[in-house]
TIKE-99765 format. One record per atom (N, C-alpha, C): residue in one letter; x, y, z. Coordinates in steps of 0.05 Angstrom, whole numbers, plus 5000, padded with zeros to 4 digits. Example, Ala and Ser with C-alpha at 12.3 -4.5 7.8 and 13.67 -1.06 7.14 Angstrom:
a526448865156 a524649105156 a526449345156 s525749555142 s527349795143 s525850015157 
//
This chain:
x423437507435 x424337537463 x425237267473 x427237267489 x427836997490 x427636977524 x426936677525 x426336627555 x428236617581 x427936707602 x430636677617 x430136427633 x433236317640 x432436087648 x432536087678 x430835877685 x429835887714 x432135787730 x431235897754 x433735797772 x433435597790 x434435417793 x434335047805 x434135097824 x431934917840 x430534977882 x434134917887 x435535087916 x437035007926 x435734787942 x437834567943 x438234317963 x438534427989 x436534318008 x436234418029 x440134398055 x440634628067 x442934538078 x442734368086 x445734298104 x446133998116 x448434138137 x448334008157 x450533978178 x451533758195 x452533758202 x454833548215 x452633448240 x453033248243 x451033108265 x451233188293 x454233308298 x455533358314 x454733648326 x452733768316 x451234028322 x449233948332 x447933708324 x445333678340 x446233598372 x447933428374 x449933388395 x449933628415 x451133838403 x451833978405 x449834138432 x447534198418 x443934268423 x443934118446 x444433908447 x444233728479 x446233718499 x449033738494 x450533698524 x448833768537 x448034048546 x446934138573 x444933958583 x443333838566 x441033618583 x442833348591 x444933398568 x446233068572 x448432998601 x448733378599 x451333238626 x448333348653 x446333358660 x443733278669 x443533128673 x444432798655 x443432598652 x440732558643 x440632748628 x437432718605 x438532608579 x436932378565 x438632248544 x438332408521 x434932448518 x434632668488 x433932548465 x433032268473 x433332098442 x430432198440 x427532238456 x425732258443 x425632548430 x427032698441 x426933008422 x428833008398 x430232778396 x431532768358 x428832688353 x427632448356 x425532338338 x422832588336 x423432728353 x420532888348 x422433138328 x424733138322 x424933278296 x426333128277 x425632938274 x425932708260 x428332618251 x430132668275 x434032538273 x432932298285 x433732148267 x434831888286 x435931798308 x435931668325 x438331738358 x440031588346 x440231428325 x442631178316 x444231288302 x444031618289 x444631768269 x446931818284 x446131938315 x448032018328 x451131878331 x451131628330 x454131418331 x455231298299 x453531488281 x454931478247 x456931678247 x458831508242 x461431808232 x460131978210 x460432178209 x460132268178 x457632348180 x455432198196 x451932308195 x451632598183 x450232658166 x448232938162 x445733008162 x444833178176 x442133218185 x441633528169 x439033558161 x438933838147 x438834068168 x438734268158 x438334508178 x436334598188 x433834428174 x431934488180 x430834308204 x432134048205 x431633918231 x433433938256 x435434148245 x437734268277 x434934508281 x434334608265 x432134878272 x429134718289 x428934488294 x426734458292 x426934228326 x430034238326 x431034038350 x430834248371 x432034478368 x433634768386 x430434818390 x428134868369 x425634998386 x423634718397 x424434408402 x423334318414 x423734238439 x427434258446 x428334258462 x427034568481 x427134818477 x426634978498 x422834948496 x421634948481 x419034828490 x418734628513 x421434378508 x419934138523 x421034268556 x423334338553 x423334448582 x423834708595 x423034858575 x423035148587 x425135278591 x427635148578 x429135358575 x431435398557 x431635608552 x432235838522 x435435688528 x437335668549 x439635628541 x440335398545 x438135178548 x438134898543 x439334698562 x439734818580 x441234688598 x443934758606 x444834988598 x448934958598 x449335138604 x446835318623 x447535538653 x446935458669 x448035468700 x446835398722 x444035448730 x442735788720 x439835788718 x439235768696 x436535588688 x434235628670 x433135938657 x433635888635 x432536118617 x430036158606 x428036208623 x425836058615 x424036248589 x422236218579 x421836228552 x420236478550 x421436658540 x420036998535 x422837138556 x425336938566 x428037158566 x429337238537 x429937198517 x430937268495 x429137428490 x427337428483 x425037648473 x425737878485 x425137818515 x425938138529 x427738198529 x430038138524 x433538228517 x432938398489 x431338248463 x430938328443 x429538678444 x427838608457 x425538858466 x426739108481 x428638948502 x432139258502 x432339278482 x433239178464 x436039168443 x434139388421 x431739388421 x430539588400 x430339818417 x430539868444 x430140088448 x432340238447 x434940148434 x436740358442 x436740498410 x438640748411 x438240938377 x440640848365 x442340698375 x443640598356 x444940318366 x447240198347 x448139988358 x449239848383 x451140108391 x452040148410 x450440058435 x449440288439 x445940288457 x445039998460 x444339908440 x442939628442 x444639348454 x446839398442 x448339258458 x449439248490 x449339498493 x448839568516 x446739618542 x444439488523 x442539438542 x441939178539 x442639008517 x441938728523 x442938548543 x446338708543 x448638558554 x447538678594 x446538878605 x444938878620 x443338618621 x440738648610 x438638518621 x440138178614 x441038158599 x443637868604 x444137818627 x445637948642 x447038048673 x446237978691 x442638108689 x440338028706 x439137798701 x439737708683 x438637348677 x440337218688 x443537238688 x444936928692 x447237118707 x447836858717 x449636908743 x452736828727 x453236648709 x455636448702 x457136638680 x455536778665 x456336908645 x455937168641 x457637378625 x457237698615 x457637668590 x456437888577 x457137968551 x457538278547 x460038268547 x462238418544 x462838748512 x462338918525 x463339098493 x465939088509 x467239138479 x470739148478 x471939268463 x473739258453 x475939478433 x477639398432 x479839438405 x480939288399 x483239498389 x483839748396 x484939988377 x482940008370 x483940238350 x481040508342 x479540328324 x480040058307 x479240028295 x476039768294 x477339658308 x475339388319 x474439448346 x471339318344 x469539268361 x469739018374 x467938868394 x467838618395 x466038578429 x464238398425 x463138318441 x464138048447 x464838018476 x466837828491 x465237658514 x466137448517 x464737298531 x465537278561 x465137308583 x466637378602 x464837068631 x466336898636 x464636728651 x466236808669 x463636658698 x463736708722 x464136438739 x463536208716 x464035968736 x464635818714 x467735718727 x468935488709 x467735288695 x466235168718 x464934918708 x462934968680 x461135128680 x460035348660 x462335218627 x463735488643 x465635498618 x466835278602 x466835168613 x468234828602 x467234738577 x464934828571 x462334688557 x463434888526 x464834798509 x465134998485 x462635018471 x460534858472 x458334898453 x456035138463 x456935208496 x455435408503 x456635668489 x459135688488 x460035918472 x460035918444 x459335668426 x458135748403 x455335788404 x453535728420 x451135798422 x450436068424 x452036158450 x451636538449 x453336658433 x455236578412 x456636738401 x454536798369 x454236518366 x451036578341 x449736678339 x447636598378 x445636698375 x446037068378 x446737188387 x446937428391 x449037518374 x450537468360 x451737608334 x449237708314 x448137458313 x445737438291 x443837628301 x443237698327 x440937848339 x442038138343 x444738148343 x446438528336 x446038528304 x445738338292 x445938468258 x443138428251 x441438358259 x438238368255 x437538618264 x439138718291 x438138958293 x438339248273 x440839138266 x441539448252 x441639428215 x438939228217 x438039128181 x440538888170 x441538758187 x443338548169 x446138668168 x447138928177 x450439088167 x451239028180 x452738788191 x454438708208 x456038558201 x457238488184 x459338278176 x461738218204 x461738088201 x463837898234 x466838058215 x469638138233 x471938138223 x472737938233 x472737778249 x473637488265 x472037418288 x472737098287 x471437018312 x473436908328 x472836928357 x475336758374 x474236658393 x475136388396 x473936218412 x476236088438 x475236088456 x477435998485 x476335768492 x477535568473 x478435298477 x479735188442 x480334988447 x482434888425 x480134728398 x480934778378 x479234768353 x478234448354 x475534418351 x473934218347 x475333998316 x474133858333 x474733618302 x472633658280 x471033768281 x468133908263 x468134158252 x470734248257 x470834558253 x469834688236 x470534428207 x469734478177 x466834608176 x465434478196 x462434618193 x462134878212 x464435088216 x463935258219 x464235488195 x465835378180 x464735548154 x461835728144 x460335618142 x457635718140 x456735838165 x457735828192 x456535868217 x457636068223 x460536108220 x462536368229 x463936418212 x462336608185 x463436728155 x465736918165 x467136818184 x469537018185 x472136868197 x475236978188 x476936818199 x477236748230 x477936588236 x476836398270 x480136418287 x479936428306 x482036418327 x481236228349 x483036018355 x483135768374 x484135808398 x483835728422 x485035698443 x486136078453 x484836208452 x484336518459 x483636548485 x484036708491 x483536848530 x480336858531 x479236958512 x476136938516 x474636958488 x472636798490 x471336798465 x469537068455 x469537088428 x468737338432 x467637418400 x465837688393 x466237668356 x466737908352 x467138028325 x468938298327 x468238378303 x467538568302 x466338808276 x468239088273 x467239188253 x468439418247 x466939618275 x468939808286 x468740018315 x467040078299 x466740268272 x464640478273 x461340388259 x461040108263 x458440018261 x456840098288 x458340208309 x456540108323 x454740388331 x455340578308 x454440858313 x451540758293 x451040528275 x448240528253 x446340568274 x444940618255 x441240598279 x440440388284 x437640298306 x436840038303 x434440138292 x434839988273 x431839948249 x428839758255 x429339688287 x427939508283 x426139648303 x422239598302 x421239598309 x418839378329 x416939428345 x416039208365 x413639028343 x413239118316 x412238918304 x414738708288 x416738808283 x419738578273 x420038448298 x419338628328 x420838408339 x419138158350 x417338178346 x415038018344 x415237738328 x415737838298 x416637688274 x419337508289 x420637628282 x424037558292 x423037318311 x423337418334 x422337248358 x421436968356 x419436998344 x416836798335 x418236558313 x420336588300 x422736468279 x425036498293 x425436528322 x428436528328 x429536248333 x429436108324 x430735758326 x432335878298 x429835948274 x431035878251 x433736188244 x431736448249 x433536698244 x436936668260 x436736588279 x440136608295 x441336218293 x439336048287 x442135818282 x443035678263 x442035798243 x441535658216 x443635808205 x445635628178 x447235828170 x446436058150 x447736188144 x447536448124 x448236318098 x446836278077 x447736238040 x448736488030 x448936708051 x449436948030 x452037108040 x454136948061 x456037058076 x457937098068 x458637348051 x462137378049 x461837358019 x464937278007 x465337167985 x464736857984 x465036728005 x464136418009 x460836397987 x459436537999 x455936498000 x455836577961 x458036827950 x458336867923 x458736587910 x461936497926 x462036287901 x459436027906 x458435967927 x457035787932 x455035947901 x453036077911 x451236137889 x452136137865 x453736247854 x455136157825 x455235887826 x456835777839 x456535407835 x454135287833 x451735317849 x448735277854 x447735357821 x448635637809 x446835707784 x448835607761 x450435457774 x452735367738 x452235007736 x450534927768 x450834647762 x448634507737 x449034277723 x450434087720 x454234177722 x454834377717 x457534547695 x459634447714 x459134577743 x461434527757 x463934687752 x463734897751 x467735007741 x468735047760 x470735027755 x473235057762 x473335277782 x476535347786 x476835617816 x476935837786 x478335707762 x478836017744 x476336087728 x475035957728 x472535977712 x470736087739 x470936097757 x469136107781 x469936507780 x472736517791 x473636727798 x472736947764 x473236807745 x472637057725 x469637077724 x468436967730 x465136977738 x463837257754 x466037137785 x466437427798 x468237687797 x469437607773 x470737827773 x473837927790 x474937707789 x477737637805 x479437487802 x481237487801 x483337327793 x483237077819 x484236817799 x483936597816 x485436617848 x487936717844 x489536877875 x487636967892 x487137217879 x485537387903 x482037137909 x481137017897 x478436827901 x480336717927 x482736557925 x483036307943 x483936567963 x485436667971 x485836897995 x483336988000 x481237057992 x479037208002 x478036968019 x477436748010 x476636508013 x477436368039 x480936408040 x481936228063 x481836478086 x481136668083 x481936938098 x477436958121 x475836848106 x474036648118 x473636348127 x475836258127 x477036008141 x475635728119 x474935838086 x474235658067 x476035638047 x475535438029 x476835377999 x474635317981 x476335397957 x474835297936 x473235017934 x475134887939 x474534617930 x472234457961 x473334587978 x470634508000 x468634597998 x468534897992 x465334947981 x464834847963 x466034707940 x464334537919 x463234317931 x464534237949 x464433917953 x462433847972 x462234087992 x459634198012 x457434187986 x456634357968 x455234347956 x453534017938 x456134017932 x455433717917 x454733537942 x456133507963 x454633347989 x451233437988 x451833657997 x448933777993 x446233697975 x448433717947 x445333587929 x444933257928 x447133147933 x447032847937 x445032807951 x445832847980 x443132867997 x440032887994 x441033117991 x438633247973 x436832997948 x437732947933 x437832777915 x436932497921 x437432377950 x438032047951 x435832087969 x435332357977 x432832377995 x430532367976 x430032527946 x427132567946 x426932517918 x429332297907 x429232147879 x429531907879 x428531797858 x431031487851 x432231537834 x433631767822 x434531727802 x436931477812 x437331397785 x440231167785 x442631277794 x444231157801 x446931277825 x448731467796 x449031287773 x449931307746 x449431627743 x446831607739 x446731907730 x446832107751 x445632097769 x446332257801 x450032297802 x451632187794 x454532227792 x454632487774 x453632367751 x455132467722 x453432787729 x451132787747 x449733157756 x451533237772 x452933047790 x454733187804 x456233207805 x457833167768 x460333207760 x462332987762 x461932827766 x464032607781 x464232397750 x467432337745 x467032277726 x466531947720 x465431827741 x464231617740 x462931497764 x462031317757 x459731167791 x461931147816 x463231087813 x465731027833 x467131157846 x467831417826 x468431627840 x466731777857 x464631807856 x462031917873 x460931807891 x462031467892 x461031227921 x463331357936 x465631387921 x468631507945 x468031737957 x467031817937 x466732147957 x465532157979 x462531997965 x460632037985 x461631838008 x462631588001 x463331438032 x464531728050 x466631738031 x468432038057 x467332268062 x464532308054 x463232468066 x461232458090 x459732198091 x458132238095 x458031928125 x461231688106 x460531508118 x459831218109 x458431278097 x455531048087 x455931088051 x456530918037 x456430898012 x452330967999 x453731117980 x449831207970 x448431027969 x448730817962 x445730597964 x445130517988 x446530508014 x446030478035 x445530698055 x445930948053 x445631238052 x442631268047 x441031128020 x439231168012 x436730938026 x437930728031 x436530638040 x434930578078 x437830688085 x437130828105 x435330968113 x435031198098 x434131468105 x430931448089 
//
C-alpha cells in the first residue's frame, strides 16, 4: 500500500496594510489616532507609512474585534450613531427567523432601519434574473467614507450566505465611488467581477436563491456571532475558480506550473482558466504571485532558512530575482523584511 502524501500547513493570508487603515477612518476622522489598538493586535503603527506593508488576516481579524470592544461600537465609527455591541447579533437573530432567504433579508434590512439613521439596505432586481442588495444612504457626509461600504457590503453578504449554508456565490459587486489604488486586494474579498464609480453600491446573486431555506438555527447563531470579526472579514480560500487554482498551486508547490499545466489539472483549457479568472477580476499570474508573497512571508516570519534556498521553494530562478519581487511586493527587500518583523 503506498503512502499518500501529506498536504503542506497553508501560509497564513496576508493583506494590504491599507485594510487595517481601512478598520480606522471612522475613529480617525474623530480624531482618535488608533496606534494603541494596532499594537494590541500586534501591527506596528510604523507599518502603517511602508508602501507595500503586509499584515496577516489574522491580525485585521483581531484589530476589527478590538476596535468594537474598546469602544462599543460594531460600525466603528463611520455612522453618525454608535452600534453598540449585541446590534449585529440581533439583526442575525431576525435573519434566522425568516423560512427562507428572501424573508431574512427582509427582516434584517428592517431591524438595520431601526438602528441607523444614514444608511438602508436595500432588496432589488435586476430583470427576472438577478437579485441584489443595495446600499441606499441618507447623509452625504456618511457616504463619502468608501470603506464604510466595503465594510457592509462584506459584512452582510457573508451573513446572507451563512444563512442559507454557504449557497450564495456574488454575480458582481458595485461600488459608488471610483476604484481604490489597493483594489488588487479585493480579489480574495469580492470573488466576483467589480463595478467602479456606480449610482449605488450594492452585491448581486442569482433572483432565485433567494427562495433556499435558512438553515440556521439559535445555537449557529450563537457560534457565528461569537467568531464574527473572523466569519464576515477574513477572505474566502475557497471562492470561485480563483480559490481552485490557488489550492492546486498551494498542493503542486515546490512545482509551480504554469497557466497550461494549471488549467489541465482543472480540467480546462488555458482560454477558458484566464476568462473564468479575469471574469472574477483575477489572473493567473497574480494568484501565483499572491501566493508566493504569501509563503515568503510566511517563511521570513517563522524560519531562517537562507534567502538562496527560500527563492529556489519559491521558484524563482535565482536570489535576485526573489529580492525583486519581493522589494515590489512588499517594499522592503527580504533581509530587511526579516529583520524587521
Amino acid at each position: 500500500m503506498t503512502s499518500r502524501p501529506s498536504l503542506k500547513p497553508a501560509p497564513a493570508l496576508t493583506v494590504g496594510i491599507e485594510f487595517a487603515l481601512n478598520l480606522l477612518s471612522g475613529l480617525r476622522r474623530r480624531g482618535i489616532e488608533g496606534s494603541e489598538l494596532l499594537l494590541e493586535a500586534g501591527i506596528p503603527p510604523e507599518a502603517l507609512s511602508q508602501p507595500g506593508a503586509r499584515i496577516s488576516t489574522l491580525q485585521l481579524a483581531t484589530l476589527l474585534r478590538t476596535l468594537i470592544e474598546r469602544h462599543d461600537d460594531e460600525v466603528l465609527g463611520m455612522l453618525s450613531r454608535p452600534s453598540k455591541r449585541g446590534s449585529f447579533a440581533l439583526q442575525v437573530r431576525a435573519g434566522i427567523a425568516g423560512a427562507t432567504l428572501e424573508q431574512a433579508i427582509r427582516h434584517i434590512a428592517h431591524v438595520f432601519r431601526l438602528l441607523h439613521d444614514d444608511l438602508s439596505l436595500v432588496l432589488v432586481h435586476e430583470g427576472p434574473e438577478l437579485a441584489g442588495v443595495q446600499l441606499c444612504f441618507h447623509n452625504p457626509e456618511v457616504a463619502a467614507n468608501p470603506h464604510l461600504h466595503e465594510l457592509v457590503l462584506r459584512v452582510y453578504w457573508r451573513l446572507f450566505a451563512w444563512l442559507v449554508g454557504g449557497q450564495l456565490p456574488a454575480v458582481r459587486f458595485d461600488f459608488a465611488y471610483a476604484r481604490p489604488a489597493y483594489s488588487e486586494g479585493y480579489g480574495p474579498i469580492f470573488p466576483a467581477p467589480w463595478r467602479f464609480e456606480q449610482p449605488h453600491s450594492a452585491m448581486w446573486f442569482q433572483a432565485a436563491r433567494l427562495k433556499l431555506p435558512v438553515c440556521r438555527d439559535e445555537q449557529a447563531l450563537r457560534r457565528f456571532v461569537a467568531d464574527a470579526p473572523v466569519q464576515v472579514i477574513l477572505p474566502r480560500r475557497d471562492a470561485g475558480i480563483s480559490g481552485q487554482v490557488r489550492a492546486h498551486l498551494q498542493r503542486a508547490q515546490p512545482l509551480w506550473p504554469d497557466l497550461a499545466r494549471c488549467a489541465e489539472a482543472l480540467h480546462l483549457s488555458p482560454s477558458t482558466l484566464q476568462r473564468r479568472l479575469a471574469a472574477e477580476g483575477s489572473s493567473f499570474q497574480s494568484l501565483k504571485d499572491q501566493l508566493r508573497r504569501e509563503v515568503a512571508i510566511y517563511r521570513l516570519h517563522t524560519s531562517a532558512l537562507p534567502l538562496g534556498k527560500l527563492a529556489l521553494e519559491l521558484g524563482f530562478s535565482d536570489t535576485a530575482a526573489f529580492q525583486r519581487a519581493f522589494k515590489r511586493w512588499t517594499g522592503l527587500a527580504p533581509g530587511s523584511y526579516r529583520r524587521t518583523r
